[in-house]
C-alpha positions in Angstrom: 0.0 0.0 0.0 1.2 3.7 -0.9 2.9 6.1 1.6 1.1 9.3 2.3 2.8 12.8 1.3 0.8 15.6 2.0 1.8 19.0 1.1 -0.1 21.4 3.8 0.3 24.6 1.8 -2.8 25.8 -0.1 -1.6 24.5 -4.1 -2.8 24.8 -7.4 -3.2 21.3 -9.2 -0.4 21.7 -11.7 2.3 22.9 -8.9 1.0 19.7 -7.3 1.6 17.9 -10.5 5.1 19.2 -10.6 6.1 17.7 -7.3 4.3 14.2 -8.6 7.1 14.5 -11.3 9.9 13.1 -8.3 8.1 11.2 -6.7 9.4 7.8 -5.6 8.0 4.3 -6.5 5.3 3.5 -3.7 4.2 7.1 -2.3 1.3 9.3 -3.4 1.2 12.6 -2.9 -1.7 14.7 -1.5 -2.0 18.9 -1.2 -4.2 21.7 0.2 -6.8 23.2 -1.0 -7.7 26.3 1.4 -5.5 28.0 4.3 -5.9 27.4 8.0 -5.5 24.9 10.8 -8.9 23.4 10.3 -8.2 22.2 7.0 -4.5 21.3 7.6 -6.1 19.1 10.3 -8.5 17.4 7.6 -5.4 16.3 5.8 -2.6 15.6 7.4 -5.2 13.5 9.8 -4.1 10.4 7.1 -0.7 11.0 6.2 2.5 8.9 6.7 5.2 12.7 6.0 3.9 15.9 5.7 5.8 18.8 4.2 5.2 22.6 5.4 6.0 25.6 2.8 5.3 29.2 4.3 2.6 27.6 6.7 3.3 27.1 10.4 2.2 24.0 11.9 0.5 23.7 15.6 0.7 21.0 18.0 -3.3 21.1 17.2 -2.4 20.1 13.7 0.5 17.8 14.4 -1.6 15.8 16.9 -4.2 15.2 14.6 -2.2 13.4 12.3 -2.6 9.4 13.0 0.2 7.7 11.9 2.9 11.0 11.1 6.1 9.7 10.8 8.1 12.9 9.1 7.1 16.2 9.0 9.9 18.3 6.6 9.8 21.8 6.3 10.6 22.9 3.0 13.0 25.2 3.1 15.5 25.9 6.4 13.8 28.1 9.5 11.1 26.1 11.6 10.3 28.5 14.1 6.5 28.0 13.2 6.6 24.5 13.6 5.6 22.9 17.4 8.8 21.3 17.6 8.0 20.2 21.4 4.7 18.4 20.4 6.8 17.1 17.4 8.8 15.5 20.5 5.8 14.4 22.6 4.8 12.6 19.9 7.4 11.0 18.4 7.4 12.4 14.9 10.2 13.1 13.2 11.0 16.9 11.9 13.4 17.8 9.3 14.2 20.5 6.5 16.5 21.3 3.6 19.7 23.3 5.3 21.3 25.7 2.6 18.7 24.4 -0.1 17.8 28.2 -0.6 21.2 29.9 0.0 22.1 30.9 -3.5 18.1 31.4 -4.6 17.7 34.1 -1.0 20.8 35.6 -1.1 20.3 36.2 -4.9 16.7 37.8 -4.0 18.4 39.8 -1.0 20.9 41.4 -3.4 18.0 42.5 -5.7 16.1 43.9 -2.9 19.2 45.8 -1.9 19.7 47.5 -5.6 15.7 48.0 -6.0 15.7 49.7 -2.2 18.7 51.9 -2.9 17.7 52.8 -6.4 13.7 53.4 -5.7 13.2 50.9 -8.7 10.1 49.2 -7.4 8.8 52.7 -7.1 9.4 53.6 -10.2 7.6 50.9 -11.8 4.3 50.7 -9.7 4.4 54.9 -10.5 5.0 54.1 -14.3 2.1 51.5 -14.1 0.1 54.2 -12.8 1.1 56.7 -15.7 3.2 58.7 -13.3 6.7 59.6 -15.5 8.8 60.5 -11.8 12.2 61.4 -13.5 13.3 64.2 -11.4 10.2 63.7 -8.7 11.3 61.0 -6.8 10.7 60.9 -3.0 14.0 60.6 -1.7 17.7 60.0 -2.6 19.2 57.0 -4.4 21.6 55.6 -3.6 24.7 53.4 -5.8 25.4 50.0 -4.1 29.3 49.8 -5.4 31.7 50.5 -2.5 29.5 51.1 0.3 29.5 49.3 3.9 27.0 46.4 4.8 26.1 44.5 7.7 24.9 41.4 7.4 23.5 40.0 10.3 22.9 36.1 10.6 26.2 34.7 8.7 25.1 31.1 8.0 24.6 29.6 4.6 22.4 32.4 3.1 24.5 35.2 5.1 28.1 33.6 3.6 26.5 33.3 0.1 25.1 37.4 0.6 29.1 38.2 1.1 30.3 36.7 -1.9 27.5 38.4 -4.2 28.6 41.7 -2.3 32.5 41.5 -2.6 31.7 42.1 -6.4 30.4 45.3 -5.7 33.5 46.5 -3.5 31.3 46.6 -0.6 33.3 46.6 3.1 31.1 43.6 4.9 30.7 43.1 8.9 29.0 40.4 10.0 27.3 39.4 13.2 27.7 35.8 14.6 27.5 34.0 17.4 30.8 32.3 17.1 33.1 34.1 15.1 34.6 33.0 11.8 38.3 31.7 11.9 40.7 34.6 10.4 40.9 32.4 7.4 37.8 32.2 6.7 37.1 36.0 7.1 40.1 36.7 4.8 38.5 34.4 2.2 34.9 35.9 2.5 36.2 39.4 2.6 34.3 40.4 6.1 35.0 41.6 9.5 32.9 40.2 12.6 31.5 43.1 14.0 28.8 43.7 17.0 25.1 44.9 16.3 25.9 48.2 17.6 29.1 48.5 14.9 26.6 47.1 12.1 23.9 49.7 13.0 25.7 52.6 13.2 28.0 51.8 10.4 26.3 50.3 7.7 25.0 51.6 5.0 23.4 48.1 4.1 21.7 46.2 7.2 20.4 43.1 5.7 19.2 40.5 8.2 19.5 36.5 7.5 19.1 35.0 11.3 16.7 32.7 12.3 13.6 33.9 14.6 14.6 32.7 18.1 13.6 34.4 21.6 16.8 36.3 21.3 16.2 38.0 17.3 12.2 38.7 17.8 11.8 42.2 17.6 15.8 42.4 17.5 15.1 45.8 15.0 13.0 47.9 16.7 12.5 51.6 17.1 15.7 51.9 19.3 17.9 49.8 16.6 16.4 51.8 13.6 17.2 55.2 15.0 20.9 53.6 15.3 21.0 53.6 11.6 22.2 56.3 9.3 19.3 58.3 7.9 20.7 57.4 4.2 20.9 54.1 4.9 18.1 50.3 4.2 17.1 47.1 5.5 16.1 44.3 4.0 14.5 41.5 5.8 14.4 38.2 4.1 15.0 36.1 7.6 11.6 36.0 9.4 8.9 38.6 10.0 9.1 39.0 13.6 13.2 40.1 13.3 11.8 43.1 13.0 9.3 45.3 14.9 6.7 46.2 12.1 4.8 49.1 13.7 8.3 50.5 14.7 9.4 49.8 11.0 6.7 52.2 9.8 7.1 54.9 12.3 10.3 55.2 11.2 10.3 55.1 7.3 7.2 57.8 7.9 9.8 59.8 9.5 12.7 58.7 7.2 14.9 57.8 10.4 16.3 55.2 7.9 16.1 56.2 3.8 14.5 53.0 3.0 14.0 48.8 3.4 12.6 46.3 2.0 10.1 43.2 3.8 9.6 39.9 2.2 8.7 38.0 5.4 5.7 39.1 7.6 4.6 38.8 11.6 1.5 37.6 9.6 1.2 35.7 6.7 -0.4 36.2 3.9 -0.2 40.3 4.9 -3.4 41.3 5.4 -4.3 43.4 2.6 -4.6 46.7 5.3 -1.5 46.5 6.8 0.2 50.3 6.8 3.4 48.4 5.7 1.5 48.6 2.1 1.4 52.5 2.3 4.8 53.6 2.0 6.4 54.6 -1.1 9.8 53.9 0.8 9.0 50.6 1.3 9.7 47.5 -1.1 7.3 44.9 -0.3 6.8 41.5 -1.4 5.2 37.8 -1.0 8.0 35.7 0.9 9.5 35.1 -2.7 12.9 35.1 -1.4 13.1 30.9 -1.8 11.2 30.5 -4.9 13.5 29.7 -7.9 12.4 27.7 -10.4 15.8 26.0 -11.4 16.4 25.4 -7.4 12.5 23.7 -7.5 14.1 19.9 -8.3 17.3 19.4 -6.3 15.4 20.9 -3.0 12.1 18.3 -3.7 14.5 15.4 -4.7 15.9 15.9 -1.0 12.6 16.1 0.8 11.5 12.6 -1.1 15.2 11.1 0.0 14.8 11.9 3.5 11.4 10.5 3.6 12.6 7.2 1.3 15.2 7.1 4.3 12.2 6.9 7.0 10.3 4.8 5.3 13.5 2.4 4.9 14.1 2.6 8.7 17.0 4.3 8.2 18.6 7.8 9.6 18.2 11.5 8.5 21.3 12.7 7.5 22.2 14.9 10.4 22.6 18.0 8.4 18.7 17.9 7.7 17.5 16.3 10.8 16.0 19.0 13.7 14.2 16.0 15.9 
């Protein structure tokens, strides 16, 4: 009898059809139809692995599931997963680690060049039939030679640098542990504290996961730290940064400018006052989403669960519990 894969992100039929493309001999694959914890209930209720996208998963959800042996988070931060309930009950969590790195930091280094250069402005006022030349509502700004902090310095952060050293940029990082002085010579970048990265950057571009110690980790205080000319861009997690202090400052322009691809809440609702500001670069957590990355990253997934289903380990670099 067939093993149970249920993707619990909302999905149209044909992306569905695209993951059925890799699937191994002996599973099916099943998908949502509708968002919320109700529905993800209804399905995952008969599944052997489940796989979360952008959508958080309970301990509601997870202990509806009846016979869950793996649930894999596609992509690398699990913060919205119950990872304690994922204990309690014995089922297995996993999830791609530095899958996205080149597809993110990519997306990061176009949101830094739209942010500096107001080109997502530009284009929604074009779209409009507004010809700004001359009228634009603040500076721009050139990339090439400026100073950038990059705070979180794991696969995505690491990948960020090298796009970065192109550009003749001076990079400091912020870590935890420090990089050797080898690796920091190779890289290009100097370890640097928050308070060095605020004040000095020109660039703060956030790649750290959301744990008790990053949420809220740029609020008002941290903002009015940064130079007046200067962005941040937020492809990490939502809750990284402070989002009502976010928009008190670009109002303001304590900061020049940022960008958000990652929300406190997701989808954002469609009144949020993040939507109103012309110095703002939003978009919908599209940071991961490459097409050419789509295969390798689902071949994984299907390879970890082939390995539960076999009895046999995670390999440690995916496994979380």
């Amino acid at each position: 009898m067939p093993e149970t894969i249920c993707l619990l992100d909302m999905t149209t039929p044909e992306r569905a059809d695209r993951l059925r493309e890799f699937l191994p001999d002996g599973f099916v694959l099943t998908h949502g139809t509708a968002r919320g914890d109700e529905h993800m209930k209804e399905i995952i209720a008969e599944a052997d692995y489940a796989i979360s996208g952008q959508v958080g998963v309970s301990g509601d959800v997870l202990r509806a599931a009846k016979k869950l042996k793996l649930l894999h988070k596609w992509g690398v931060g699990y913060d919205n997963i119950d990872i304690e309930t994922a204990k309690e009950l014995g089922i297995k969590v996993a999830r791609t680690t530095g899958s996205n790195a080149v597809a993110v930091s990519e997306f990061a280094l176009g949101l830094t060049i739209s942010t500096l250069r107001l080109i997502a402005y530009g284009n929604a006022e074009l779209k409009k039939g507004n010809w700004r030349t001359g009228q634009l509502p603040s500076d721009t700004y050139t990339l090439s030679g400026k100073t950038v902090g990059v705070v979180g310095f794991g696969a995505i952060g690491k990948n960020f640098a090298k796009l970065l050293k192109g550009f003749g940029c001076t990079i400091l990082y912020s870590k935890r542990t420090p990089l050797d002085a080898a690796e920091e010579a190779t890289l290009g970048v100097k370890h640097a504290s928050m308070e060095e990265i605020l004040t000095q950057a020109d660039v703060v571009s956030l790649h750290c996961p959301l744990t008790p110690e990053t949420k809220d980790l740029i609020d008002l205080a941290a903002l009015r730290k940064m130079k007046k000319t200067a962005v941040l861009i937020n492809c990490a997690r939502g809750g990284v940064v402070n989002e009502t202090d976010l928009v008190t400052a670009l109002r303001a322009k304590e900061i020049a400018g940022a960008a958000m691809d990652v929300y406190e809440i997701e989808p954002l609702p469609a009144d949020s006052q993040l939507l109103t500001l012309d110095n703002l670069v939003t978009t919908p957590h599209l940071a991961a989403m490459a097409s050419d990355n789509f295969a390798p990253v689902v071949k994984r997934m299907f390879a970890n669960m082939q390995h539960v289903s076999r009895g046999e380990p995670v390999p440690p670099l995916d496994l979380v519990v």
